[in-house]
VOGU-3710 file (C-alpha; in Angstrom, 3 decimals, decimal comma):
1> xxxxxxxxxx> 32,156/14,013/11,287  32,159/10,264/11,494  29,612/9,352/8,478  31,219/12,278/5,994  34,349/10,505/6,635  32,919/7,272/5,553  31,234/8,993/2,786  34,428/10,279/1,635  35,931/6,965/1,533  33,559/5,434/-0,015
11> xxxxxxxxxx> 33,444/7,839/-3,161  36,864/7,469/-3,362  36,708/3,366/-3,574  33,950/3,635/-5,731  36,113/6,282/-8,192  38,973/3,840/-7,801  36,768/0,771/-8,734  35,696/2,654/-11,651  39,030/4,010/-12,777  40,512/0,316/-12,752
21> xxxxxxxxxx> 37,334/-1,207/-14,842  37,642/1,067/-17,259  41,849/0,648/-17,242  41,165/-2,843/-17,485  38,788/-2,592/-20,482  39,920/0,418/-22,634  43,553/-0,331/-21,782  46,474/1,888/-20,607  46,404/3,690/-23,779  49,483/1,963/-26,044
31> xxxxxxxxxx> 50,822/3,741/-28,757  50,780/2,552/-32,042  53,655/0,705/-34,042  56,256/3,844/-35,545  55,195/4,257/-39,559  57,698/2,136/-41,988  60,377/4,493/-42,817  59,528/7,061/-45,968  55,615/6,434/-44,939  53,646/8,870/-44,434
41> xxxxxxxxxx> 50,190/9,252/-42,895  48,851/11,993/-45,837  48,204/10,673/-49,115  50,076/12,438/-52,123  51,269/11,740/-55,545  53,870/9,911/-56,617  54,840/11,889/-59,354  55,008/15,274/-59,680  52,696/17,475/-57,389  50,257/19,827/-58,477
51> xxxxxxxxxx> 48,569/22,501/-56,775  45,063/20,633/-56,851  46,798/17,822/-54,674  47,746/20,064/-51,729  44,210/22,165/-51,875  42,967/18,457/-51,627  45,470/17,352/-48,627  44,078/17,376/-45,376  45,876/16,720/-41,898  44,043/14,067/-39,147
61> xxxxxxxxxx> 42,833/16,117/-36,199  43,934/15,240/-32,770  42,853/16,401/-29,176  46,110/18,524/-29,105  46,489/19,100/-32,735  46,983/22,228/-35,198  45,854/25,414/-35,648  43,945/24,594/-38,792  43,403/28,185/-40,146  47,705/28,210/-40,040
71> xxxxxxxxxx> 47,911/24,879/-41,750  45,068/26,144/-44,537  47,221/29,043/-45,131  50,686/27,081/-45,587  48,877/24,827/-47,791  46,735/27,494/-49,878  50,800/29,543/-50,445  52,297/26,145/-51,301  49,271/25,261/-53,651  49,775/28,401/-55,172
81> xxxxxxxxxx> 53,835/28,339/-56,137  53,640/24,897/-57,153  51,022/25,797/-59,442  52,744/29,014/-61,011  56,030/26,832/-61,075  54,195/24,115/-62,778  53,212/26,583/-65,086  56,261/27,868/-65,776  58,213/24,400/-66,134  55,226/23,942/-68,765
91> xxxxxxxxxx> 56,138/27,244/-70,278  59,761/26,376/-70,593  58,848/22,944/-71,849  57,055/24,501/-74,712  59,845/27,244/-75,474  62,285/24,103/-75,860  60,653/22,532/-77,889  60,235/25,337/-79,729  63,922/26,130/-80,395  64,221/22,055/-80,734
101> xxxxxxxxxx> 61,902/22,287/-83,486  63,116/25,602/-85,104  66,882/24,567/-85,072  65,864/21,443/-86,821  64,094/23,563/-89,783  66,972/25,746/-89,327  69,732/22,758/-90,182  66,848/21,231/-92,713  67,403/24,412/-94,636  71,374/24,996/-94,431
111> xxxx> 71,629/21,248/-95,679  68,922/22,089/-98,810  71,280/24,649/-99,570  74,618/22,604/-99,850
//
């Protein structure tokens, strides 16, 4: 009973010597400095955002992170309306300019007729 008890206690000191060497050399685990307000860790755009730029965007893993298949799925919905909005702000873009540019031949001609 005697030498398991001393066998016992010396695991343990050698667990504790190895637990405070490593402590001592990887550290205690700090976390790092907050992000500067309006940072962010993902890279996007600055401009407007297409739907290529969020297929593209990808989130850093961690041990306790996301469930990726979830994320892909936000991201493959959101990369899909921003590209049918994109299209139709492109779509309306062209329509105006349309009507711009038929209003103009429109006033050209009331003007010819004066």
């Amino acid at each position: 009973m005697g030498t398991a008890l001393i066998y016992l206690l010396v695991v343990v000191a050698v667990a504790a010597a190895v637990f405070g060497l490593a402590a001592a050399v990887f550290g205690r685990g700090e976390e790092l400095a907050p992000l500067a307000p309006g940072a962010t860790p993902t890279r996007l755009p600055v401009g407007e955002i297409e739907g290529d730029d969020v297929r593209g965007l990808r989130f850093q893993q961690a041990v306790r992170g996301y469930r990726m298949a979830e994320v892909d799925w936000v991201l493959e919905r959101l990369a899909d309306e921003l590209g049918r909005t994109g299209t139709e702000r492109d779509d309306l873009r062209a329509r105006i300019a349309e009507l711009e540019g038929s209003g103009r031949d429109h006033r050209d001609e009331h003007r010819a007729e004066r």
